[in-house]
Rosetta silent file (secondary structure, phi, psi, omega in degrees, C-alpha in Angstrom):
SEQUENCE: XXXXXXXXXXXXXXXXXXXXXXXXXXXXXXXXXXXXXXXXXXXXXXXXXXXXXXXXXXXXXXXXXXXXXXXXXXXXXXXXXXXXXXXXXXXXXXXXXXXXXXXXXXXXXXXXXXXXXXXXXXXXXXX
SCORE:     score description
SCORE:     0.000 S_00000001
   1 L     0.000  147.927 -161.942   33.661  -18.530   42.019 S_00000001
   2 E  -108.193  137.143  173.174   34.196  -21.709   41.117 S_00000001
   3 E  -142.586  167.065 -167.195   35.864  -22.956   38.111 S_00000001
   4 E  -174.504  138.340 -169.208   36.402  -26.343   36.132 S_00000001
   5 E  -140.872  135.921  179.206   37.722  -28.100   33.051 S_00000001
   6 E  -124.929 -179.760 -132.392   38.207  -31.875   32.408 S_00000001
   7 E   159.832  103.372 -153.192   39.407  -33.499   29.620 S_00000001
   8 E   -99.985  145.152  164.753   39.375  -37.383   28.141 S_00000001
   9 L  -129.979 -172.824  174.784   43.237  -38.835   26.493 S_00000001
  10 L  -105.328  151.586 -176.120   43.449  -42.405   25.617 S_00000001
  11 L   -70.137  131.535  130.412   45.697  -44.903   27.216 S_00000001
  12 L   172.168  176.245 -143.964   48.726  -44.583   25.925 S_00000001
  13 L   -57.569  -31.568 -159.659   52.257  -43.046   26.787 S_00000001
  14 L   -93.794  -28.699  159.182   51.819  -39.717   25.092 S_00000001
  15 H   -54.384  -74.332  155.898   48.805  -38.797   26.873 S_00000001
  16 H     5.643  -69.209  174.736   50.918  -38.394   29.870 S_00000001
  17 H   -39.929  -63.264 -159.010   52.627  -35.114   27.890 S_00000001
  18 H   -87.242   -0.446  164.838   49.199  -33.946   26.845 S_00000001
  19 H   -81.473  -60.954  157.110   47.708  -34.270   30.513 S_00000001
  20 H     2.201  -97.868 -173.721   50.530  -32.094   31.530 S_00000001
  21 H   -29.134  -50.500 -166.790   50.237  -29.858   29.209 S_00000001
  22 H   -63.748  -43.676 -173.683   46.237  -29.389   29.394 S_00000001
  23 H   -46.454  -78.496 -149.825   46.856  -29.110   33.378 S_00000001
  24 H   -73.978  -23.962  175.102   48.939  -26.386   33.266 S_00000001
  25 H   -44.521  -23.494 -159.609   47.391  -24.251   30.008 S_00000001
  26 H   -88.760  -56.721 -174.388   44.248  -24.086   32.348 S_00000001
  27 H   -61.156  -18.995  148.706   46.218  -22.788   35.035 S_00000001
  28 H   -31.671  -61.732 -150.283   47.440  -20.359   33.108 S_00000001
  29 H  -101.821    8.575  123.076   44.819  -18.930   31.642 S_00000001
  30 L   -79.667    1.973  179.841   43.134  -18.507   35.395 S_00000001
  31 L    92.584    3.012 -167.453   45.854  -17.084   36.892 S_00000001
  32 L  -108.457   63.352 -153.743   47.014  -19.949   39.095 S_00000001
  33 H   -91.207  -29.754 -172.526   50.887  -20.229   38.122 S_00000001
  34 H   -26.067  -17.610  178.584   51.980  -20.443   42.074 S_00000001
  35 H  -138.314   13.977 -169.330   51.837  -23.964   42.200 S_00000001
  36 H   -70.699   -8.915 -171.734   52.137  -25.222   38.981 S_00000001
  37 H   -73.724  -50.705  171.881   55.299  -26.915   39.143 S_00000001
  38 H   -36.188  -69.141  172.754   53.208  -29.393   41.841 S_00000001
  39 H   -50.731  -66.303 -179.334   50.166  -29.795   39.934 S_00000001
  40 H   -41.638  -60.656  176.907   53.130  -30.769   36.825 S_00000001
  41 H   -39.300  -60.755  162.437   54.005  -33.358   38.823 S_00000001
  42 H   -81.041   -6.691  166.312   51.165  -34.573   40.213 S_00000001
  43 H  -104.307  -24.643  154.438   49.349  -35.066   37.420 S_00000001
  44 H   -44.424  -95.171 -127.311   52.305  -36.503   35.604 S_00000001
  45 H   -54.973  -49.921 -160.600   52.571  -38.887   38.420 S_00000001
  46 H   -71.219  -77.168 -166.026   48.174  -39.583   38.395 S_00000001
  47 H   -43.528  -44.287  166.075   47.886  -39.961   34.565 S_00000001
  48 H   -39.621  -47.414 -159.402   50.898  -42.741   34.232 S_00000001
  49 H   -69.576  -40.243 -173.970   49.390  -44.290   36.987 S_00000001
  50 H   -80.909  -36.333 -172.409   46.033  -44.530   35.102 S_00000001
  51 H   -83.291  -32.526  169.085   47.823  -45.313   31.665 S_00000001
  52 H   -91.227  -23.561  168.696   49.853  -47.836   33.077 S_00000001
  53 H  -110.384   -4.299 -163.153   47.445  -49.522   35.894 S_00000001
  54 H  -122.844  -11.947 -148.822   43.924  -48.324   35.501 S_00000001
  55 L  -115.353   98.015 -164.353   42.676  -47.613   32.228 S_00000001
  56 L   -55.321   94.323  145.925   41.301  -51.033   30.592 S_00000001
  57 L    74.712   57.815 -170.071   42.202  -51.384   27.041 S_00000001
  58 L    77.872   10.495  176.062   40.469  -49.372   24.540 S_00000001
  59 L  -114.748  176.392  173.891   39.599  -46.953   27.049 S_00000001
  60 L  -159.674  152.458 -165.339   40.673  -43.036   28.288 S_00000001
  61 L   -86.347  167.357  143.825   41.124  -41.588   31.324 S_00000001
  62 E  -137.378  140.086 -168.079   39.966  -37.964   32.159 S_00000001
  63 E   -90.665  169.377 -176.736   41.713  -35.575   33.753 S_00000001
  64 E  -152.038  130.332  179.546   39.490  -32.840   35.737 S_00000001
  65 E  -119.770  128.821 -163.295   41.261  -29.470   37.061 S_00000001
  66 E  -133.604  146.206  172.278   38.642  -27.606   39.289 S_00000001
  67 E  -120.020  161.201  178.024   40.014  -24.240   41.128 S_00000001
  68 E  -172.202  102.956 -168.320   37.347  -22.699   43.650 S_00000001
  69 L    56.844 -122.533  166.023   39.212  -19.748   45.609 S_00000001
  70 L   -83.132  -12.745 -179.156   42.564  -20.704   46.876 S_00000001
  71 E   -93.708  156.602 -170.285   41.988  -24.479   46.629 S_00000001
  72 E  -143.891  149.707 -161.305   43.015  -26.137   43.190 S_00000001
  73 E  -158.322  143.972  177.371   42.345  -29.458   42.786 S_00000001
  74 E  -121.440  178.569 -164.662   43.269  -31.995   40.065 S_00000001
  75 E  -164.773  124.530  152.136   41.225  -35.457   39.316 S_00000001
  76 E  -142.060  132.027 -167.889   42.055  -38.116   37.013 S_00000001
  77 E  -101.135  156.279 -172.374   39.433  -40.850   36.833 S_00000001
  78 E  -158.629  174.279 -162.291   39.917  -44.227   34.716 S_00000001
  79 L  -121.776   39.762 -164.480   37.185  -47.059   34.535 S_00000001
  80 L  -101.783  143.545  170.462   40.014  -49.542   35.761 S_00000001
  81 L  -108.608 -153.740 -164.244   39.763  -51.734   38.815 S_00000001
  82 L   107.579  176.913  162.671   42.178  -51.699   42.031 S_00000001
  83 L  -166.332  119.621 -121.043   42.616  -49.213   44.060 S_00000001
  84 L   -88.572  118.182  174.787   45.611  -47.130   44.021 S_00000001
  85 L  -135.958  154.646  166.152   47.788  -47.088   47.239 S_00000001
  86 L   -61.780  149.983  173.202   51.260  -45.280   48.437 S_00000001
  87 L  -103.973  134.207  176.535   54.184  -47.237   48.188 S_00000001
  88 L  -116.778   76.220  138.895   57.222  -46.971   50.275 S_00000001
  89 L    22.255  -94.709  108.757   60.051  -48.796   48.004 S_00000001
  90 L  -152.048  163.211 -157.995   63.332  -49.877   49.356 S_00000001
  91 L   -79.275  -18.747 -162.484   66.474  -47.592   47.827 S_00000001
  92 L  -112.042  -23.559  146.188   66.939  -50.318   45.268 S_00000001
  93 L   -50.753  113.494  166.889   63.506  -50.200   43.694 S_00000001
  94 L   -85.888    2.066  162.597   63.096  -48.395   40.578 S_00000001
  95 L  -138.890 -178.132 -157.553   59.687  -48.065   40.765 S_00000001
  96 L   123.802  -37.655  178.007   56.783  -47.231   42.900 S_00000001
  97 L   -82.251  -22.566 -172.325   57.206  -43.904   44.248 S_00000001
  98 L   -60.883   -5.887  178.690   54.608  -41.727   42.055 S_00000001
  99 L   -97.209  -30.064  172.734   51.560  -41.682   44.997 S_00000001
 100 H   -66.121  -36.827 -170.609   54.567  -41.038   47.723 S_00000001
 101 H   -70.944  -31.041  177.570   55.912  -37.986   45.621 S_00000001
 102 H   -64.211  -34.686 -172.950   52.030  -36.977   45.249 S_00000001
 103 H   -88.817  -24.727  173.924   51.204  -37.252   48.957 S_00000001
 104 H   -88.493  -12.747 -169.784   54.924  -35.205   49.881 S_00000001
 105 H  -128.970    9.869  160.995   54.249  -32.386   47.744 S_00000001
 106 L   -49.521  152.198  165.819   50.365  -32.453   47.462 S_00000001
 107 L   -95.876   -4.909  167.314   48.225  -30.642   50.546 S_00000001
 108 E   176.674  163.390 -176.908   45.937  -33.796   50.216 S_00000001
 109 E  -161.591  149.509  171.066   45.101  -36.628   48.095 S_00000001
 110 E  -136.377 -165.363 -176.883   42.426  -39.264   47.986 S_00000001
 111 E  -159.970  139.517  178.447   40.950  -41.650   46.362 S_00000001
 112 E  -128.280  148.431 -178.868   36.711  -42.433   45.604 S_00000001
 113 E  -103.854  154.288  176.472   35.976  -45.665   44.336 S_00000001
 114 L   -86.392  150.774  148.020   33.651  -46.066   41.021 S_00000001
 115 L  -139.014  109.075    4.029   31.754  -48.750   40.084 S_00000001
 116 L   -71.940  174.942  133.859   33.526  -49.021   37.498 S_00000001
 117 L   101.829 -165.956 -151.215   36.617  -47.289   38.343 S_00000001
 118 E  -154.961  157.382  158.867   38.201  -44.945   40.691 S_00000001
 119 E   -98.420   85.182 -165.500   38.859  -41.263   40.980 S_00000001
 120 E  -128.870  131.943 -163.924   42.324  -40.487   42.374 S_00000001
 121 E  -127.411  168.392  157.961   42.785  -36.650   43.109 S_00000001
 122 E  -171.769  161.461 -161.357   44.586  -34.356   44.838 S_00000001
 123 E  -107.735  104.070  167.327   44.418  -30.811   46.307 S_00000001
 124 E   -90.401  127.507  117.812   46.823  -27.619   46.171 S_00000001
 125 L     6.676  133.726  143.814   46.581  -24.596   48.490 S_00000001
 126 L  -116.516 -160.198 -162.689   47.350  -21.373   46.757 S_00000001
 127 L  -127.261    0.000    0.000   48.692  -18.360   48.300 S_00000001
């Protein structure tokens, strides 16, 4: 059985928090704590990424958490354009790294282009 919950924030910093937050209440309350530390992470990392590069202005991102059997899957979509690539940083960069930490502790990640906007997800395993 398949299940799914999305959720629109608005750009701005504190949305970050409250993507978090939304992420993991849902996993909760399905039963899916096994990976939640990941999923914290990764959606931290996706929602910044949309509040600081993708999300136009006057606009809000939505996050989407869909679980269907052992796969778990997070989504946050923005109506922004670009299109969102890993970075590998030099030791002396302080930024940069949030699509590398998503792709090491993610089991996959993409990206679907919009028009407008982009979709950039990624996929946990569970046990």
């Amino acid at each position: 059985m398949s299940l799914s919950r999305q959720r629109r924030f608005p750009r701005a910093r504190r949305s970050v928090e409250a993507a978090r937050a939304f992420a993991l209440e849902t996993l909760m309350e399905w039963g899916h704590a096994d990976r939640q530390d990941d999923v914290r992470l990764c959606v931290s990392e996706l929602a910044t990424n949309a509040v600081l590069h993708g999300v136009p202005p006057g606009r809000e991102f939505c996050l989407s958490v869909v679980a269907d059997g052992s796969l778990l899957r997070v989504e946050v979509r923005d109506s922004g354009d670009g299109h969102p690539r890993v970075l590998y940083p030099g030791t002396e960069e302080c930024r940069g790294r949030g699509l590398l930490l998503v792709t090491s502790v993610a089991d996959d990640f993409g990206v679907v282009v919009h028009n407008p906007g982009k979709t950039v997800w990624a996929e946990f395993k569970s046990d």
